[in-house]
N, C-alpha and C positions, 0 to 999 in steps of 0.2 A: 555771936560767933557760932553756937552751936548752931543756929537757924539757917547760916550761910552752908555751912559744913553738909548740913543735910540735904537743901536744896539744890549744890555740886556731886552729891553723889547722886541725886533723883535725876538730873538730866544724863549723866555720864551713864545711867541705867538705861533711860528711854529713846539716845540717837541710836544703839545698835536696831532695835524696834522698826526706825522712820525709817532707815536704809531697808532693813528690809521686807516693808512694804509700801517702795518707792514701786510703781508698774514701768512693766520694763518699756523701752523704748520701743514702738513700734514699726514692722518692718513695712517697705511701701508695698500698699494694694496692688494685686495684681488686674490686669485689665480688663474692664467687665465681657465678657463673651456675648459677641453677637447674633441677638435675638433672634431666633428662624424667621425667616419667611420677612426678614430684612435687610435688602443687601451693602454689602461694604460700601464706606465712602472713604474717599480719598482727601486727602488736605486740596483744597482750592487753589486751583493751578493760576497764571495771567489769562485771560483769555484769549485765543489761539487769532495771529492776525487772520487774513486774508491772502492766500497763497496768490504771487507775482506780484509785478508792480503794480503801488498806487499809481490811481490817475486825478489828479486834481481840477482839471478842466477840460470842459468840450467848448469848443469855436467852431462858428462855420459862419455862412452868410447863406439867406435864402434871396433867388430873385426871381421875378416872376419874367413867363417866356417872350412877353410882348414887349420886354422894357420897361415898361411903365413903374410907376413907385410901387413900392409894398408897401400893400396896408397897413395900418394901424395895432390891425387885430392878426396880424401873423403870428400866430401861437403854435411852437417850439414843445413838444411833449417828450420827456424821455419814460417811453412805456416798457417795464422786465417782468418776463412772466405773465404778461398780457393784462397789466397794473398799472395808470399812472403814476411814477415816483415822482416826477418832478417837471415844471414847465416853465419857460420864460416866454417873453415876446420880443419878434425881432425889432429893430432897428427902423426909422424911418431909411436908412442904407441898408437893410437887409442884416446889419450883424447881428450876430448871438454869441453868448457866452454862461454857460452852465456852470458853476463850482459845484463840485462833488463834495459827497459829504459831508454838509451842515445841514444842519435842520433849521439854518436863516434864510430868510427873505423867503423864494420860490420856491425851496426845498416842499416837498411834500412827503417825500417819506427818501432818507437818505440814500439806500441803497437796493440793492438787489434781492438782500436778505441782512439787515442791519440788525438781527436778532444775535449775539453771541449765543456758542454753543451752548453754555452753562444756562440758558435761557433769559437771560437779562441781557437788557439792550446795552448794544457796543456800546463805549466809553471815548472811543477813538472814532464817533463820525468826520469829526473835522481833519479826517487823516486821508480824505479820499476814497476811492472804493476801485479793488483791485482789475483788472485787466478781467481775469477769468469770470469775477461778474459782471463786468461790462460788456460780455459779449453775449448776454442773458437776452440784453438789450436791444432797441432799439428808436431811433428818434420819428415822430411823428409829426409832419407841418399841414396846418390849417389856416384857413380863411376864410370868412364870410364870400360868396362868389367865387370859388379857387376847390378844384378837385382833390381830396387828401389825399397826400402820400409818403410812405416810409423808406426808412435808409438802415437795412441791416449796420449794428457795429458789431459783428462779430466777425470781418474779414481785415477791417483797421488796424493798421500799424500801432503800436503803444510804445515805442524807445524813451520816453520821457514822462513828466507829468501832467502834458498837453497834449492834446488829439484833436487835429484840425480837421473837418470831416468833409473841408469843401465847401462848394457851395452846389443846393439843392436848387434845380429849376420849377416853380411848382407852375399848372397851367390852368387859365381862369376856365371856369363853368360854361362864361357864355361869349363868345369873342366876335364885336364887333366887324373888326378889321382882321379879323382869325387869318391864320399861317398854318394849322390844320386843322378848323371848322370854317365851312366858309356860310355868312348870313343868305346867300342868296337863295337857296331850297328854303328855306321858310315863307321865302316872296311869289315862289311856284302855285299853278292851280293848285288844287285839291286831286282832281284826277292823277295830277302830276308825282304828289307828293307821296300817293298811295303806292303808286304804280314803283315808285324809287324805293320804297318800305318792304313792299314784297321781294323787290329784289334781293334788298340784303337777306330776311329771311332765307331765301329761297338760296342765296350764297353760303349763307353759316351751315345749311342743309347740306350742304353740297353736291345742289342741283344746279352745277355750273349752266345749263343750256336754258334752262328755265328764267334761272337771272339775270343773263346777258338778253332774254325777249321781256322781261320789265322794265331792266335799264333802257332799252332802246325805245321802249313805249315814254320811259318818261321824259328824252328829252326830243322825241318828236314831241311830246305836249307842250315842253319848255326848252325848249334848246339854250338856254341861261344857266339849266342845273347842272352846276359846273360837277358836288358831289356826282351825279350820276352818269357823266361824264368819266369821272375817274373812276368809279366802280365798274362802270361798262370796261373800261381798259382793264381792268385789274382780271375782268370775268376770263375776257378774250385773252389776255396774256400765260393765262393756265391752261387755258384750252389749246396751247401753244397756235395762236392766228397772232403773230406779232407784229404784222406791218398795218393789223388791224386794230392790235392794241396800241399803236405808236402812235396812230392817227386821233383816237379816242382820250388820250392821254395833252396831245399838242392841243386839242381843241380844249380841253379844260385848262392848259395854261394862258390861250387865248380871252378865255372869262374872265379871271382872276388869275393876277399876276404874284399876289399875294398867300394865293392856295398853294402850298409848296409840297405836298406828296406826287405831285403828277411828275414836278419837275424831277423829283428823287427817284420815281420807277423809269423814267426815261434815261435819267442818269445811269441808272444801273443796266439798262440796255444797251448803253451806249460802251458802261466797263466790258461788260461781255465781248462784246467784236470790238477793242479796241481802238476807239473811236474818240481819243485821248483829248481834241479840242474840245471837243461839242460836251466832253466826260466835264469840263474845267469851266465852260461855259455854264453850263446848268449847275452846277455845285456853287458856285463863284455865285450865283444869282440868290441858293437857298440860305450862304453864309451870308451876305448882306443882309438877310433879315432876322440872321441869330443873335439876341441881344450880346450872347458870348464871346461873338467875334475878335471881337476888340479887348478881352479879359484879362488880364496877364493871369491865367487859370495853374496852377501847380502842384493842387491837390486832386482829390477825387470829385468828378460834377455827376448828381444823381438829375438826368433831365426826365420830369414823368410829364412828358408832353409826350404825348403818342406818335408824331413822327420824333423818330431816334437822330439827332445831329451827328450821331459816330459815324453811319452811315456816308453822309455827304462828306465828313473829314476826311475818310478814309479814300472813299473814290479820288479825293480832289488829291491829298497827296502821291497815291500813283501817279497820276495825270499829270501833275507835276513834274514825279521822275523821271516817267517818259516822254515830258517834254525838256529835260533838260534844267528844270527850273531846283535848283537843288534844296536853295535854303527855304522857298516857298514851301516844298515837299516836306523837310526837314520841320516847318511849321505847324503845315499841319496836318504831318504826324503825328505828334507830340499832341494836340487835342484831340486827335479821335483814340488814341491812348487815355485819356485823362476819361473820356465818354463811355468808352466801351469796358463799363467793367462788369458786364458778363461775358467779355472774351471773344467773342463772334468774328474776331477778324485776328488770327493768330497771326498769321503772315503777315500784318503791319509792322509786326517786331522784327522780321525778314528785312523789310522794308529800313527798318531805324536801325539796323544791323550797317545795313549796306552804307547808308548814307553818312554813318557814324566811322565806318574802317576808311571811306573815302575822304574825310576828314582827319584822318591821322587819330581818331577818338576811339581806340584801341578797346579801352575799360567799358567806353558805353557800349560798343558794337556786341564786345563779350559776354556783355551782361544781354541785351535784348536777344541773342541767340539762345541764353542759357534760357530765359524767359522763354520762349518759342519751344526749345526741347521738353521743359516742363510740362505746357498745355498741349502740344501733339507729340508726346514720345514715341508713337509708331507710325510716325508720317512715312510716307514714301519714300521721298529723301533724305528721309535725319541719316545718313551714312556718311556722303557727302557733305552734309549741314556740320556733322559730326568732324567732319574733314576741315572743313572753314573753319573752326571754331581753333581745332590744334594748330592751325596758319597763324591765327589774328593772334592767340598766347606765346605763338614764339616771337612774334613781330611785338608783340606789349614788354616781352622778355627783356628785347633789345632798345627800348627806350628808357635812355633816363627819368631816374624820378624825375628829379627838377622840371625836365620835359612834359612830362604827362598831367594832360587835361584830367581837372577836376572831376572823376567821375560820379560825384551827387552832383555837378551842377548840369540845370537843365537851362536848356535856351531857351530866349524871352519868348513869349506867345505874342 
């Protein structure tokens, strides 16, 4: 008992002790101060998308200008920044179809800049790539035998996740049965062929009078050199001698019926003075040999054949209207629209204005004028045009919806 008794009083001695020199709780550290000459970082954000919409696919169709198949090897590049990111090959039919934004199959590098800001590659390739890089872009078509050529996207539409880009006309290297090369200058003497050579120098020069006594040297050598022929017209038709260039121009359609630039400057002499048959005859002649013709076309056509087909669509639907021919005209208009997309015939939309109010087609008419004021806002006319336009919205006013034509829908080609 005593041994207990002591041992109760020896701890009842030694807790006041443990308490205190218990250490005291400690308060939380404050946060270490940043190092000079290293700067702040911030907690790790998501990585910042791609400003505007995704695009998930590009479609088009490529077809070559003689008809004939596309090759095998018809290869589809989409080059940004002057880089191939990515390629396919078209279609024994010419189609193609790109998906955005994976690093499967064709992909080559997904996008335009697929690097997130934070420096680590996107997480989101398969998410497509945005409009605003898409227009970085551009698509590039090749061929074994077939001249390259490109098709800016940075004027295409993007309202969706699909951007149809048309179909690309690409034109072969070396053309047999050419529609604007023609074989037979290869078949010419030597004298001949030199004398046709100097000329064009002597043209690019523009030593118009020098060129038009080459041309005439070479088809007195050859009177078959059908190019030198229509070179010779071309000389003379600047040097304004036009009944000299008409003659020069007929005789090489006489060669080759198939050589179609002669037939398209004579066309355009004929639009000048109004010569509306003969404007319909000769154009009627160069669409029969555009593989196009027959298309049902409703997107954009990049043709890099060096004669231009908006050309001949254009003449022909005037000639059209001034002959009375409406839905001809109304046809094709509509394809030398689809052609001309550097613009070069504003007045077409005049044209599809007109044909379209005469049709009760209110919305299109309004829309192709609007079109028209946009690319010559200080035309001579635009007051009057300006005039029309307030006419056709009060006459759109007064039609019922229910009434009124589909104005996306375009008419069959």
């Amino acid at each position: 008992m005593r041994i207990f008794l002591v041992l109760a009083i020896a701890m009842a001695l030694l807790v006041p002790v443990t308490v205190a020199q218990k250490p005291p709780v400690p308060t939380p550290p404050t946060p270490p101060s940043i190092p000079p000459n290293r700067p702040a970082t911030h907690p790790t954000s998501e990585p910042s998308q791609p400003t505007g919409d995704l695009v998930m696919f590009l479609r088009g169709r490529v077809a070559t200008q003689d008809g004939t198949v596309v090759p095998s090897d018809m290869l589809v590049e989409r080059v940004c920044n002057n880089r191939v990111r990515q390629e396919v090959y078209a279609s024994p039919h010419g189609d193609f179809t790109m998906q955005l934004g994976s690093r499967t199959g064709n992909v080559l590098d997904a996008g335009g800049d697929p690097i997130s800001p934070n420096g680590a590659a996107s997480k989101d390739l398969d998410m497509g790539i945005s409009v605003r890089e898409l227009t970085k872009c551009e698509l590039r078509v090749s061929a074994s035998g077939f001249h390259p050529g490109t098709i800016s996207l940075m004027d295409l539409d993007a309202f969706s996740g699909n951007i149809d880009v048309g179909v690309i006309v690409v034109q072969r290297g070396t053309k047999i049965e050419g529609t604007t090369v023609s074989a037979i200058p290869y078949k010419a003497p030597k004298g001949a062929r030199r004398a046709y050579e100097k000329g064009v120098q002597a043209e690019k020069n523009g030593k118009l009078a020098e060129a038009e006594k080459y041309f005439k040297t070479a088809v007195q050598i050859y009177p078959s050199a059908v190019n030198a022929w229509f070179q010779l017209g071309t000389v003379l038709q600047k040097q304004n001698q036009r009944d000299a260039a008409r003659k020069a121009y007929t005789q090489a359609t006489m060669i080759d019926t198939k050589f179609l630039p002669p037939y398209l400057s004579l066309a355009s002499m004929a639009f000048e003075t109004g010569r509306w048959t003969e404007v319909l005859d000769l154009t009627v002649h160069i669409m029969n040999l555009d593989p196009l013709n027959d298309a049902a076309v409703a997107k954009y056509i990049l043709d890099l054949d060096r004669l231009n087909y908006a050309d001949a669509y254009f003449y022909n639907a005037v000639a059209n209207y001034k002959l009375n021919k409406i839905e001809a005209a109304e046809k094709s208009g509509l394809k030398a629209e689809h052609l001309d997309l550097v613009t070069r015939f504003p007045q077409l939309h005049l044209l599809l204005a007109e044909i379209f109010a005469q049709k009760g087609n209110y919305d299109r008419a309004i829309s192709e004028i609007q079109t028209y004021l946009e690319l010559v806002p200080q035309a001579k006319e635009a007051e009057q045009i300006r005039e029309k336009l307030t006419k056709l919205e009060k006459l759109n006013s007064g039609v019922p919806t229910s009434e009124k034509p589909d104005p996306r829908r375009v008419s069959p080609l």
